[in-house]
C-alpha positions in Angstrom: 0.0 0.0 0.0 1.8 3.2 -1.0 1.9 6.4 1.7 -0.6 8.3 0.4 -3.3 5.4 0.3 -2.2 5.5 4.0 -3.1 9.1 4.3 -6.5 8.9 3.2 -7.3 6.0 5.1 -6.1 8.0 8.2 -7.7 11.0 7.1 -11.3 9.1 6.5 -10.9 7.5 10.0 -10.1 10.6 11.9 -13.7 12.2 9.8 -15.2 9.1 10.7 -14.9 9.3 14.2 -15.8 12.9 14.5 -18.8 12.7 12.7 -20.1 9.6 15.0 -23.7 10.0 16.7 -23.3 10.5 20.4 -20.5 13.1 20.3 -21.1 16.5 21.9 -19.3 18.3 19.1 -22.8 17.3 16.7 -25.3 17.6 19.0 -25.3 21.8 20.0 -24.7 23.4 23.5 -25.6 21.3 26.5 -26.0 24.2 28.4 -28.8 25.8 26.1 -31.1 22.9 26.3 -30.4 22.0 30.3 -33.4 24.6 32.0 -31.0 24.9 35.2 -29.0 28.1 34.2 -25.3 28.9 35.8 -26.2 31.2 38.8 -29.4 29.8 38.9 -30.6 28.7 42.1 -33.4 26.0 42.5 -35.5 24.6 45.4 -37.2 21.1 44.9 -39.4 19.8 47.4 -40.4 16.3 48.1 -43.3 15.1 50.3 -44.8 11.8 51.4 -46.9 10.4 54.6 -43.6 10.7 56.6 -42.7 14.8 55.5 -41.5 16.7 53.2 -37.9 18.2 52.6 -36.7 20.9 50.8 -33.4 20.9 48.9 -31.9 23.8 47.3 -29.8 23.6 44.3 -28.0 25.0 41.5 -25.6 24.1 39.0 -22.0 22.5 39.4 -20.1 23.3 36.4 -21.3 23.4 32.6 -24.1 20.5 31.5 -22.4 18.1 29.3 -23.7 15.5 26.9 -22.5 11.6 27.6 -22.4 8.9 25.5 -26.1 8.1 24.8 -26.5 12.1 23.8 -29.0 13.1 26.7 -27.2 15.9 28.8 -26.1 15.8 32.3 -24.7 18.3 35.1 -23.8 18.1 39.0 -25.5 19.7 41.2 -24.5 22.1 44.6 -27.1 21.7 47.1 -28.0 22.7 50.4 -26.9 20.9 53.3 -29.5 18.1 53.9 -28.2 16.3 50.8 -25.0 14.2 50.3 -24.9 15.7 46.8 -27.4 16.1 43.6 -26.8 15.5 40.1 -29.1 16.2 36.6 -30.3 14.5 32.9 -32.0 15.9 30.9 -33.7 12.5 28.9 -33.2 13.8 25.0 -35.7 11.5 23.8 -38.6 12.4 26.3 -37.5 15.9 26.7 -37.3 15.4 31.1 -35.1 16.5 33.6 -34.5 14.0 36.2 -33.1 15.7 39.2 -31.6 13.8 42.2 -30.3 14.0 45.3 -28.3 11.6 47.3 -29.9 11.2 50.6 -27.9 8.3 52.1 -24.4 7.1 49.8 -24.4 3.7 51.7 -27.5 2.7 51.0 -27.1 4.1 47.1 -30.4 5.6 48.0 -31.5 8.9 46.2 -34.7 11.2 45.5 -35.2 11.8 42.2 -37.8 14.7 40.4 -39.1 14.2 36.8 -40.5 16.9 35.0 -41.0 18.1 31.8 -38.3 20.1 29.9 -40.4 22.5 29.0 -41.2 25.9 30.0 -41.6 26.2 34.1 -40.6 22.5 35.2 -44.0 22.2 36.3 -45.5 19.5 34.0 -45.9 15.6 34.2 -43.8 16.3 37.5 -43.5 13.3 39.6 -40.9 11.5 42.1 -39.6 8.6 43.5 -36.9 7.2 45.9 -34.3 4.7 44.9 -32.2 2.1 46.1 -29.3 0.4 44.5 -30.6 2.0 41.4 -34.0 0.5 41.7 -37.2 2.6 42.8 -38.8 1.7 46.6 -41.3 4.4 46.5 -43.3 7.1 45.7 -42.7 10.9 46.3 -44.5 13.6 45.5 -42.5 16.7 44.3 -42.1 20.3 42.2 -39.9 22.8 41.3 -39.8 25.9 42.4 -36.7 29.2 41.0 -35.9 31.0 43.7 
């Protein structure tokens, strides 16, 4: 194979691999589709039969898109949280937003809502374990 057929084989590969679904480069700003804005700051509150709590939070650092091309971000939060992280889900157009409530149980609250407008459609919750859900929560979203 002479150099130059090298070259081009290189050159088709390198095109190749940019040009691949699931890249951020293709898929626009993260930041312009996540609805949590940088100096934003957030409150989302989840109740059951045994209470409510309140967690504030805002972003971490820019939204990003992963490997599946649905966007996520880390969250700072408020102190009755172990930590709080974002997706928005691409193909159904949600934000999941959770919160780590206990790290060695894996257990977290998580928020869906619709990334539309005010976060304040097909809103509901849940609390899970180990990656699986254990309950119910009611919840919303509230900019502070």
């Amino acid at each position: 194979m002479k150099q130059w057929q090298m070259g081009l084989i290189g050159a088709a590969l390198v095109a190749g691999m940019t040009s691949c679904p699931g890249r951020s480069s293709n898929q626009g700003n993260a930041s312009s589709v996540f609805p949590i804005k940088a100096g934003d700051v957030w409150a989302v509150t989840f109740s059951n039969s045994g209470g409510t709590i309140t967690v504030g939070f805002g972003l971490n650092g820019a939204p990003e898109y992963d490997d599946d091309g649905d966007i996520y971000a880390d969250f700072k939060t408020t102190d009755n949280v172990q930590g709080g992280f974002g997706y928005v889900l691409t193909k159904d157009n949600l934000l999941q937003a959770s919160f780590v409530i206990d790290r060695s149980k894996k257990q977290n609250f998580s928020c869906f809502a619709s990334n539309a407008g005010a976060l304040t459609s097909n809103v509901s919750g849940g609390i899970f374990e180990n990656g699986k859900r254990i309950g119910d929560l009611k919840c919303s979203f509230k900019k502070q």
